[in-house]
GUROTOR-228792 format. One record per residue (C-alpha): y, z, x; residue number from 1; residue in one letter. Coordinates in Angstrom, 3 decimals. Example, Ala and Ser with C-alpha at 12.3 -4.5 7.8 and 13.67 -1.06 7.14 Angstrom:
REM residues 2
ATOM         Y         Z         X    k  r
ATOM    -4.500     7.800    12.300    1  A
ATOM    -1.060     7.140    13.670    2  S
***
This chain:
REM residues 429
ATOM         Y         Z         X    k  r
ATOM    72.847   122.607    95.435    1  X
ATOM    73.872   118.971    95.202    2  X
ATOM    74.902   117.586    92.039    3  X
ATOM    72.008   114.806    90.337    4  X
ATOM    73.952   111.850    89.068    5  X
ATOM    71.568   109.149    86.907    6  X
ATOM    71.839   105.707    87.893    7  X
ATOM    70.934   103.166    84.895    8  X
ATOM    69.650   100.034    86.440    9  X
ATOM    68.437    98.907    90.163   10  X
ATOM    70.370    95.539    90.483   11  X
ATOM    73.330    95.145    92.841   12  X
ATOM    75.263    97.971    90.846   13  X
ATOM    72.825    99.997    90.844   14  X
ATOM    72.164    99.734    94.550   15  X
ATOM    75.311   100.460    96.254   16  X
ATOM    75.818   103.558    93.600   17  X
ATOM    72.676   104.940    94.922   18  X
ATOM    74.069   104.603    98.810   19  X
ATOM    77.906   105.649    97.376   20  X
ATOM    76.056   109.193    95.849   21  X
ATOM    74.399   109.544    98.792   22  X
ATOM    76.907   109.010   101.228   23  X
ATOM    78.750   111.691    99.251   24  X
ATOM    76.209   114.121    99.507   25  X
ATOM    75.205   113.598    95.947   26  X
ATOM    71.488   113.344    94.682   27  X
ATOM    70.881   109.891    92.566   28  X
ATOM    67.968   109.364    90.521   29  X
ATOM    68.201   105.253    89.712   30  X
ATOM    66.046   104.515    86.586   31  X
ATOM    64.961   101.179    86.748   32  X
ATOM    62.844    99.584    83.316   33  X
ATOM    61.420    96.922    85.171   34  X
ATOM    58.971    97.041    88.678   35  X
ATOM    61.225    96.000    90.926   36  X
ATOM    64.982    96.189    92.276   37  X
ATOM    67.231    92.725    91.641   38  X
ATOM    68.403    93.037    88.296   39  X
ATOM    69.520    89.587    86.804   40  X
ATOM    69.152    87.771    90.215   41  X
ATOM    65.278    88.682    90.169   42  X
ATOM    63.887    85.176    89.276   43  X
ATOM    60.250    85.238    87.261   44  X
ATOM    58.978    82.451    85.554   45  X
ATOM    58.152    84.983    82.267   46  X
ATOM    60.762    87.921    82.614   47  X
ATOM    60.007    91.414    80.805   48  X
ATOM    61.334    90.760    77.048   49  X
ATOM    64.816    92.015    76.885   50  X
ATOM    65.758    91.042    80.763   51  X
ATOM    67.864    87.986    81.273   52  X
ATOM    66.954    86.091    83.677   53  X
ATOM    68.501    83.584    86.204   54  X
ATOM    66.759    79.894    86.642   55  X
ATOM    65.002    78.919    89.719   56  X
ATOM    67.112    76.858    91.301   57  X
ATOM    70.236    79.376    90.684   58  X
ATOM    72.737    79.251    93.922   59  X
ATOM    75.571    81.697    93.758   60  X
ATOM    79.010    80.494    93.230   61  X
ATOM    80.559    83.158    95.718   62  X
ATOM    80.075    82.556    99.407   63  X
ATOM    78.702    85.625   101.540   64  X
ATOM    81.354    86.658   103.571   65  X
ATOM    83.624    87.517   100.377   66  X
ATOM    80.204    88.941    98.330   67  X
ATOM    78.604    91.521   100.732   68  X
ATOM    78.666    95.137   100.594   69  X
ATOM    81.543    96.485   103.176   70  X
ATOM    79.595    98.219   105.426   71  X
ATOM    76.718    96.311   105.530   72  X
ATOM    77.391    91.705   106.616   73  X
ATOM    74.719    89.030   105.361   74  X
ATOM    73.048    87.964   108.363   75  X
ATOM    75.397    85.077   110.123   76  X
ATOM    71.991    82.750   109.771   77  X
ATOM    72.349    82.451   105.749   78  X
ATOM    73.417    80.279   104.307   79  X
ATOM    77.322    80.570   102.619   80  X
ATOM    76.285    80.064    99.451   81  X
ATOM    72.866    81.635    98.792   82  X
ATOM    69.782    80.452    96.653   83  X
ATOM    69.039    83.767    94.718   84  X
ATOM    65.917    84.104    96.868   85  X
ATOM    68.043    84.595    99.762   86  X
ATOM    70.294    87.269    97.530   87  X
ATOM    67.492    88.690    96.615   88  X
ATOM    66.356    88.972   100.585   89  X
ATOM    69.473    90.643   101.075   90  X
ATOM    69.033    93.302    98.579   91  X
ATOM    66.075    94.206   100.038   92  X
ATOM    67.785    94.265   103.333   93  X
ATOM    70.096    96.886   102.218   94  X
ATOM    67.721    99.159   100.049   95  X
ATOM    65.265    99.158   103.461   96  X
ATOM    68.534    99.649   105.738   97  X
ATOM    70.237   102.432   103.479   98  X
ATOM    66.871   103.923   102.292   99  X
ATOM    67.571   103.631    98.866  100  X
ATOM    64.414   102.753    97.064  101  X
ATOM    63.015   106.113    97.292  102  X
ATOM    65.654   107.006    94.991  103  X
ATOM    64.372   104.792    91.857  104  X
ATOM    61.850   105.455    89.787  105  X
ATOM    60.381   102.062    88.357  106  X
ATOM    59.262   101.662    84.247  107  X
ATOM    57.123    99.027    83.459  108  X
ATOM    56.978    97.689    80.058  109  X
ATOM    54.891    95.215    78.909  110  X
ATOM    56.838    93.082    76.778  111  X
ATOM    81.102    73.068    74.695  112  X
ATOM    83.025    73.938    71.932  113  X
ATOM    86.179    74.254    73.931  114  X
ATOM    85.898    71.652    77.500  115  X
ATOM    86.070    73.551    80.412  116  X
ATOM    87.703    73.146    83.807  117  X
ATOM    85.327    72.652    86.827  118  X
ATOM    85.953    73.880    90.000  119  X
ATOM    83.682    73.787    93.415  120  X
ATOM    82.272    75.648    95.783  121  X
ATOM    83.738    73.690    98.827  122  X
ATOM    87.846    73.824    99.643  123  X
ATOM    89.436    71.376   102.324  124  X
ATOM    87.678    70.978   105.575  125  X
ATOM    84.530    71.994   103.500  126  X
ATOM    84.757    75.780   103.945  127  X
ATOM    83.600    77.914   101.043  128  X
ATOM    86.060    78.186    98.019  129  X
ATOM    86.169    81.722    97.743  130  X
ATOM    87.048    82.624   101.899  131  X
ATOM    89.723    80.112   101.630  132  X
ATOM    91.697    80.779    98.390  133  X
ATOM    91.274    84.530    97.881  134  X
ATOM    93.210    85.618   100.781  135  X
ATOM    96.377    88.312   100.494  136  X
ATOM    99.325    86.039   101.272  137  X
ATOM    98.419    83.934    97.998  138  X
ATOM    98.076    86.585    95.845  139  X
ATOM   101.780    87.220    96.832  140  X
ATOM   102.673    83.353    96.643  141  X
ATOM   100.844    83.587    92.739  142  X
ATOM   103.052    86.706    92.188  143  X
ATOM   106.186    84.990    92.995  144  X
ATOM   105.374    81.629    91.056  145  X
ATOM   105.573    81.276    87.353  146  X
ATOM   102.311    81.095    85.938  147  X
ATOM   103.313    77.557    84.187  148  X
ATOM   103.603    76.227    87.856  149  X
ATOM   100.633    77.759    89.038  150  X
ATOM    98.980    76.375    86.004  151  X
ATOM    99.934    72.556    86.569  152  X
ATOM    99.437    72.599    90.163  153  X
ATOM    96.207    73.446    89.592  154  X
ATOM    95.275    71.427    86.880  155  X
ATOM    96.579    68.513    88.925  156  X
ATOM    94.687    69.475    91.830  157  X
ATOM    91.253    70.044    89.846  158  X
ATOM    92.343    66.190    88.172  159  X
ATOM    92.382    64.864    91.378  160  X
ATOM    88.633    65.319    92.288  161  X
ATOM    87.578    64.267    88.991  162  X
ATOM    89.665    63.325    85.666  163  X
ATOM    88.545    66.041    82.964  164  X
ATOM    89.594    63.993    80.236  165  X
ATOM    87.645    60.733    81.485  166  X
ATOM    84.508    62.671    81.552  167  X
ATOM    85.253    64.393    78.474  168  X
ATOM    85.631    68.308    79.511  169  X
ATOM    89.241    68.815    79.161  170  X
ATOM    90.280    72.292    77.444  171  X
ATOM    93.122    72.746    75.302  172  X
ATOM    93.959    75.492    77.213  173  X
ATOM    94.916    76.172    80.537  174  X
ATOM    93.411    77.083    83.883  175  X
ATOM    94.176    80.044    84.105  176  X
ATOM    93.777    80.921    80.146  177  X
ATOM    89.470    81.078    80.641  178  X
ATOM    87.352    82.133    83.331  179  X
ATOM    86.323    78.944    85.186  180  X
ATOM    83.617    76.969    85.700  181  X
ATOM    82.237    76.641    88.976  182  X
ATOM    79.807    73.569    89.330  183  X
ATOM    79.074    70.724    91.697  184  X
ATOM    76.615    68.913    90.277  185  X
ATOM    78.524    68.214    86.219  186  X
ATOM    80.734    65.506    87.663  187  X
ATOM    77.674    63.371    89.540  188  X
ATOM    75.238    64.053    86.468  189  X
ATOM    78.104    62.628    83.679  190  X
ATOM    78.974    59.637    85.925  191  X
ATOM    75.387    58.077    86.724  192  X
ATOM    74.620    59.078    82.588  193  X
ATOM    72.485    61.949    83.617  194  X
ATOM    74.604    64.464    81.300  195  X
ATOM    76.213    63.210    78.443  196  X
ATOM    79.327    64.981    77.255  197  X
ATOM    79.219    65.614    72.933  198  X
ATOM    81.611    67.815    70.556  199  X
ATOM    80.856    71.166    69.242  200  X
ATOM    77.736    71.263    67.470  201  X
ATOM    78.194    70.852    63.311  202  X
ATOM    74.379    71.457    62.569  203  X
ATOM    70.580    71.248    63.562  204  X
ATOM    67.569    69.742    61.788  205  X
ATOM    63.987    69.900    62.387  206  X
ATOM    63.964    67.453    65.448  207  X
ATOM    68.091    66.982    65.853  208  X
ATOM    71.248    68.064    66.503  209  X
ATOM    74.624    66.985    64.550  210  X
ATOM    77.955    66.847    66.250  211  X
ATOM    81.261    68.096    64.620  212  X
ATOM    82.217    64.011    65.493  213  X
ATOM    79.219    62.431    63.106  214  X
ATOM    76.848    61.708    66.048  215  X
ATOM    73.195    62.622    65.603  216  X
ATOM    70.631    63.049    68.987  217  X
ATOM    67.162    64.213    68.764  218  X
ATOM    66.646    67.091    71.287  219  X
ATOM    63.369    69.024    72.035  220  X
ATOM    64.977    72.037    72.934  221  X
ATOM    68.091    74.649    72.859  222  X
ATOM    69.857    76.586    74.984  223  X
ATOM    72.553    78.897    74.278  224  X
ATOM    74.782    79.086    77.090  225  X
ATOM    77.170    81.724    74.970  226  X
ATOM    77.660    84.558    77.673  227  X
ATOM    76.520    88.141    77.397  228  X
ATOM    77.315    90.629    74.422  229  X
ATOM    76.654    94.191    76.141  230  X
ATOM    75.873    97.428    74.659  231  X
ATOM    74.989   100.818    75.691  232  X
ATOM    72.520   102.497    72.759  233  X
ATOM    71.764   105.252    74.612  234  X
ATOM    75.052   106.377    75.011  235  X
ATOM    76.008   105.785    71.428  236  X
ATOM    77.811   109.503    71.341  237  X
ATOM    80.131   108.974    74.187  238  X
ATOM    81.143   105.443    74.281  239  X
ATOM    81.756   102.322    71.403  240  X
ATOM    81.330    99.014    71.834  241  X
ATOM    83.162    96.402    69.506  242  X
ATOM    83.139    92.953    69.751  243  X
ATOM    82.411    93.589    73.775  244  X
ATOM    85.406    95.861    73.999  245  X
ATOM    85.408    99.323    75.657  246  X
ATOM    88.205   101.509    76.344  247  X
ATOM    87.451   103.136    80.506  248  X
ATOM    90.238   103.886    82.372  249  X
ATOM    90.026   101.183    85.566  250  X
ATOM    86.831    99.407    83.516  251  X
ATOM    84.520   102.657    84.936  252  X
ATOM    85.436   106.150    82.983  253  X
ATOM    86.098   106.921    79.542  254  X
ATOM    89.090   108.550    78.802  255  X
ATOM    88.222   110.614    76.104  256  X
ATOM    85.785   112.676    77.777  257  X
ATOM    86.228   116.348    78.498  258  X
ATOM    84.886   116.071    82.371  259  X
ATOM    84.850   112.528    83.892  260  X
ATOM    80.659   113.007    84.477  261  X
ATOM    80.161   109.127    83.369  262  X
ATOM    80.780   106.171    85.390  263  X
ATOM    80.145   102.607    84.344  264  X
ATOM    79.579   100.149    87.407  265  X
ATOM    80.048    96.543    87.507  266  X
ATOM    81.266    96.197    84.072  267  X
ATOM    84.142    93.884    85.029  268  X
ATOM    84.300    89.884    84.865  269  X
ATOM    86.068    88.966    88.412  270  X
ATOM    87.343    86.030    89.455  271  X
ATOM    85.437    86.636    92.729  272  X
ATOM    82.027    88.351    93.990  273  X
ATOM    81.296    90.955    91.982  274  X
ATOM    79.240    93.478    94.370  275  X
ATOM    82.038    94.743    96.903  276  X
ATOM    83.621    95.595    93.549  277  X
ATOM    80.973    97.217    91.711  278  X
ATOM    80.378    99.043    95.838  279  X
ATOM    84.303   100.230    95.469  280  X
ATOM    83.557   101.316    92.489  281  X
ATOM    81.191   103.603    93.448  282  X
ATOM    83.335   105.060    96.088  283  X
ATOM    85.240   106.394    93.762  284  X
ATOM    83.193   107.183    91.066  285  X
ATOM    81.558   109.630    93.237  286  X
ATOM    84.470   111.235    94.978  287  X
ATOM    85.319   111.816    91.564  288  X
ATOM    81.972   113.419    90.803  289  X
ATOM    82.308   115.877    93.589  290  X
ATOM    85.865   116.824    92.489  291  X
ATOM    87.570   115.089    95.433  292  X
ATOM    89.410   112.740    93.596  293  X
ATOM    91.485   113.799    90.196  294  X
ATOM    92.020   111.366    87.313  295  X
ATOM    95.346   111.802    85.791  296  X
ATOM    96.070   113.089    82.196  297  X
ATOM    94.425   111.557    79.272  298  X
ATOM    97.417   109.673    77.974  299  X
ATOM    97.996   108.008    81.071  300  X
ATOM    94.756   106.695    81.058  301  X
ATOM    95.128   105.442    77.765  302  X
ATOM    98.409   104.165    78.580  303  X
ATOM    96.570   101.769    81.390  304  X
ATOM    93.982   101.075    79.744  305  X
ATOM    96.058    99.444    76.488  306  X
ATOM    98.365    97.505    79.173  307  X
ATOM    95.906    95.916    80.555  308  X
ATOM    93.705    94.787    76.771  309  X
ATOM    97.735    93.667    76.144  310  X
ATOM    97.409    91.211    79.624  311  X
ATOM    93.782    90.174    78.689  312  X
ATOM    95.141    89.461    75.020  313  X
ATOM    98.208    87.603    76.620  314  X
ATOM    96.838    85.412    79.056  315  X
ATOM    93.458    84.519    77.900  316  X
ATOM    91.899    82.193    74.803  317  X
ATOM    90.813    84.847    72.361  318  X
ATOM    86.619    85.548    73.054  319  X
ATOM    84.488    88.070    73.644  320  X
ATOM    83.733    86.707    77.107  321  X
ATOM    87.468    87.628    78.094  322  X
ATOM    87.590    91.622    77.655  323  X
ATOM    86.537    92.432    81.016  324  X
ATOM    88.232    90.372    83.155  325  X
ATOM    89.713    91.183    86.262  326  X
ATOM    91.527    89.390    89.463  327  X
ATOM    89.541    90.330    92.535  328  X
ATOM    92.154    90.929    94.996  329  X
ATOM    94.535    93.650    92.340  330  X
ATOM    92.169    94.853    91.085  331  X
ATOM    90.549    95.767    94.603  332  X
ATOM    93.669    97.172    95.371  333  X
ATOM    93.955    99.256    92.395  334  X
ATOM    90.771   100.932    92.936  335  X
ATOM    91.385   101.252    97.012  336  X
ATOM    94.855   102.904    96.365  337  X
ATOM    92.779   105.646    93.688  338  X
ATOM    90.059   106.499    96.777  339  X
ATOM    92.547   106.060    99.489  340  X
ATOM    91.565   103.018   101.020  341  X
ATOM    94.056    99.987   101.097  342  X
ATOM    94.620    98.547   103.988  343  X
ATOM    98.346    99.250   105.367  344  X
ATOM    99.556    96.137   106.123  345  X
ATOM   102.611    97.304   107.970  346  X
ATOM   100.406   100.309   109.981  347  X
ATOM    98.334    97.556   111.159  348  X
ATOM   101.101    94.737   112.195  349  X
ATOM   102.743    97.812   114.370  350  X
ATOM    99.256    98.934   115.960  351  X
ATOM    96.955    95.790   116.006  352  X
ATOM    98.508    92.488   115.615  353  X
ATOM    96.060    90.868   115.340  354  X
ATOM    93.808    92.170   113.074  355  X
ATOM    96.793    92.592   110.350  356  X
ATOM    97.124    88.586   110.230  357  X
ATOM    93.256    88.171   109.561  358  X
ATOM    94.033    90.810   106.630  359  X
ATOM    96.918    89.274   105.251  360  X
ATOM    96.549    85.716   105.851  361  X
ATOM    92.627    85.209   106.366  362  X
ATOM    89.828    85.843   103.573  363  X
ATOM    90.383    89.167   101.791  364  X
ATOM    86.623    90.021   102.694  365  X
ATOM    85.114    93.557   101.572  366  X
ATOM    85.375    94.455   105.124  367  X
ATOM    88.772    95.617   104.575  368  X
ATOM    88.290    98.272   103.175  369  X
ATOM    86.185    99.983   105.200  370  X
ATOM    89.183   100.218   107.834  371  X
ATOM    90.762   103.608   106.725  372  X
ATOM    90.365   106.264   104.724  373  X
ATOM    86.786   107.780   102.918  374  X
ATOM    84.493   106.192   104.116  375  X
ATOM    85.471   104.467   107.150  376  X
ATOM    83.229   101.934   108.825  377  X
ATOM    83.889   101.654   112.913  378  X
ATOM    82.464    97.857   112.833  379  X
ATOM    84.905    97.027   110.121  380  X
ATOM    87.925    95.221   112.156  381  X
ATOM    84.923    93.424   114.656  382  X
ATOM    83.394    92.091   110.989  383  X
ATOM    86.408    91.402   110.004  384  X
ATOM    87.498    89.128   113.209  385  X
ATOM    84.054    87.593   113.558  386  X
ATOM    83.708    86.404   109.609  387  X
ATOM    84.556    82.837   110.809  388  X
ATOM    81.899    82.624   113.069  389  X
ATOM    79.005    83.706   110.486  390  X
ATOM    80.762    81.204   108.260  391  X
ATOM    79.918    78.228   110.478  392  X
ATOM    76.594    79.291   112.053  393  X
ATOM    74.371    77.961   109.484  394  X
ATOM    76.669    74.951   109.715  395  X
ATOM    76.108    74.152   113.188  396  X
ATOM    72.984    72.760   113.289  397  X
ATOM    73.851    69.539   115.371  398  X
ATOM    76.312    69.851   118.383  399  X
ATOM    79.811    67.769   118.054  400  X
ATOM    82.494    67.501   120.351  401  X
ATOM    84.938    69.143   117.903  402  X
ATOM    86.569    72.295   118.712  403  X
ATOM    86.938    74.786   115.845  404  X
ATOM    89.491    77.690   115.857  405  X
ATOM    87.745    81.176   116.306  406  X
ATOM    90.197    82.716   113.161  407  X
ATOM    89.487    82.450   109.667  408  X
ATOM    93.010    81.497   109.152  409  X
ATOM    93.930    77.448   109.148  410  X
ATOM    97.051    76.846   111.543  411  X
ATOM    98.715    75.775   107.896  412  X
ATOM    98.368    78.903   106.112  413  X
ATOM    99.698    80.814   109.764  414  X
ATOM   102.718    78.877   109.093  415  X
ATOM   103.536    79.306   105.831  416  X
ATOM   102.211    82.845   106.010  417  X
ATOM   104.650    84.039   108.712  418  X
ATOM   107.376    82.974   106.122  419  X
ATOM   105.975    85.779   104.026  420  X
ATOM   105.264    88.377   106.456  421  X
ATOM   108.596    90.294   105.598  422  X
ATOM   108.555    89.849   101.590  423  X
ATOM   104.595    91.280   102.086  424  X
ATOM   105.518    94.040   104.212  425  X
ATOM   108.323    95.574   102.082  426  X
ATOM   105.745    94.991    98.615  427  X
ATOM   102.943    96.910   100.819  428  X
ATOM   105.129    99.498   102.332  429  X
***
């Protein structure tokens, strides 16, 4: 008889851990509060009381070849960036594809202090941020580099679109010492006086709002755009939540417990998409379920799980937003090298050429780890050497003389990636 494993939650998580159980022969049972799948990118204009809720005109700051699920590519017609009615589209897609909403049962309940640094959604040439920057061959280059370097190159960079202390947004801290802001619209609103930029808040009144520098504005409303505080009540005997900090081994199991029969999903902060991660999670999580996979000994879980609250502690400006954060590309790695699934870089420059320099120098899309191991998707290297081509579609919607390269990967970045290849293949091998 098939093991039942209980699913909290029908949003993006909760999806792909339905399809991970089953494709593990496991028997979910999602439980879902609200009447329909989504989660937080389920816009209604009066949300159940307790659900947050995005705005209307949300549009998601991670571009949809780096944000699907592995096995499963966004149509090429969307749109790179999608208006959550488009994510939402997609969900659907894959719960009607997969099967999965059988699976859920539905409850219905009636019910800047610090300046920020702005980045965009667009990189040179216009191409989405994400499919540009988040490719293997920098993650080694940001390895190699001291992170003071990193840190001023970027700063300048980020300066050079717009001057953060003109406008009145520049941090204390660093670039790399918060999790960024990813906006296109704050630089055009402060310039034509549209947004105006004030210091921390010192007080309110009946009709105002004081400054910390003296200045008083009447406002007619307040919103607190403080982040999330999370907590899991129901759960109150296995798990403890203080000041947003919990102890899992890998952000997903609890150290502590006698059997490893409690997975948490997409309880990470990436600086990336956050559903091929919460999808990889799942892979594992249910391997380990069945018994396929082992977790080592409780100490060394411990052990990894203190190192990396020390790195948190070390690198970022001390806040309860910054206890769950993870980079997207090691920490992908981390969990494909527990299930078995990272691609081998050296394997693939011996067998298929090309297909190992769309992995290491191109887009480090979810695709990639479907190629091997558990799992295994047979469309995976075609998705994988056609992701340029849904990147453009929706962009070609008047016919130019310009030629475009077929590969993901600028000329530039060929160039100074082949300089690499070597010092990548010895750190994969």
């Amino acid at each position: 008889m098939a093991k039942r494993v209980a699913i909290i939650g029908g949003g993006s998580s909760g999806l792909c851990a339905i399809k991970a159980c089953l494709q593990e022969g496991l028997e979910p049972v999602c439980f879902e509060r609200t009447r329909d799948i989504g989660g937080l990118w389920r816009f209604e204009e009066h949300p159940e009381e307790g659900r947050a809720s995005i705005y209307k005109s949300v549009i998601i700051n991670t571009s949809k070849e780096m944000m699907c699920f592995s096995d499963f590519p966004i149509p090429d017609d969307f749109p790179n960036y999608m208006h959550n009615s488009q994510i939402m589209e997609y969900f659907r897609m894959y719960a009607q594809h997969f099967d999965l909403l059988r699976h859920i049962r539905f409850e219905v309940f009636l019910s800047t202090r610090r300046g920020a640094w702005v980045l965009h959604r667009l990189a040179e040439s216009g191409y989405p941020f994400d499919f540009t920057y988040i490719t293997r061959h920098i993650q080694l280059l940001h390895s190699l580099i001291p992170l003071s370097i990193r840190r001023f190159t970027l700063e300048r960079k980020l300066n050079a679109r717009f001057d953060h202390a003109l406008y009145g947004l520049q941090p204390r801290h660093g670039i790399l010492h918060q999790h960024p802001t990813i906006n296109d619209d704050l630089p055009n609103r402060i310039i034509s006086g549209r947004v105006r930029v004030k210091p921390n808040v010192r007080e309110f009144t009946a009709t105002a709002a004081i400054f910390e520098d003296g200045t008083k504005e009447d406002i007619d409303a307040v919103v607190f755009a403080t982040g999330y505080s999370f907590s899991f009540p129901f759960l109150e005997d296995c798990v403890t939540v203080v000041e947003n900090q919990i102890s899992l081994y890998k952000f997903v199991f609890p150290a502590h417990l006698e059997k490893p029969t409690l997975a948490f999903i997409g309880l990470v902060q990436p600086l990336g998409a956050i559903m091929p991660i919460s999808e990889l999670q799942c892979r594992w999580a249910t391997r380990v379920f069945k018994g396929l996979n082992k977790l080592p000994p409780r100490r060394d879980m411990e052990a990894d799980i203190n190192q990396k609250k020390e790195e948190m502690a070390k690198r970022y400006v001390r806040s309860q937003r910054h206890t769950i954060q993870v980079d997207y590309i090691p920490y992908m790695d981390e969990l494909a090298c527990q299930l078995g699934v990272k691609p081998n870089l050296l394997t693939l420059f011996l067998t298929d050429p090309r297909l190992a320099t769309e992995v290491l120098l191109g887009p480090c899309t979810p695709y990639q780890y479907r190629l091997r191991g558990p799992g295994r998707w047979a469309g995976a290297r075609q998705a994988i050497l056609t992701q340029q081509q849904r990147v453009v579609k929706p962009l070609r919607t008047r016919q130019v003389d310009e030629v475009t390269s077929s590969s993901s990967v600028p000329l530039l970045a060929k160039l100074v990636g082949a300089v690499a290849v070597f010092a990548i293949l010895f750190t994969y091998l």
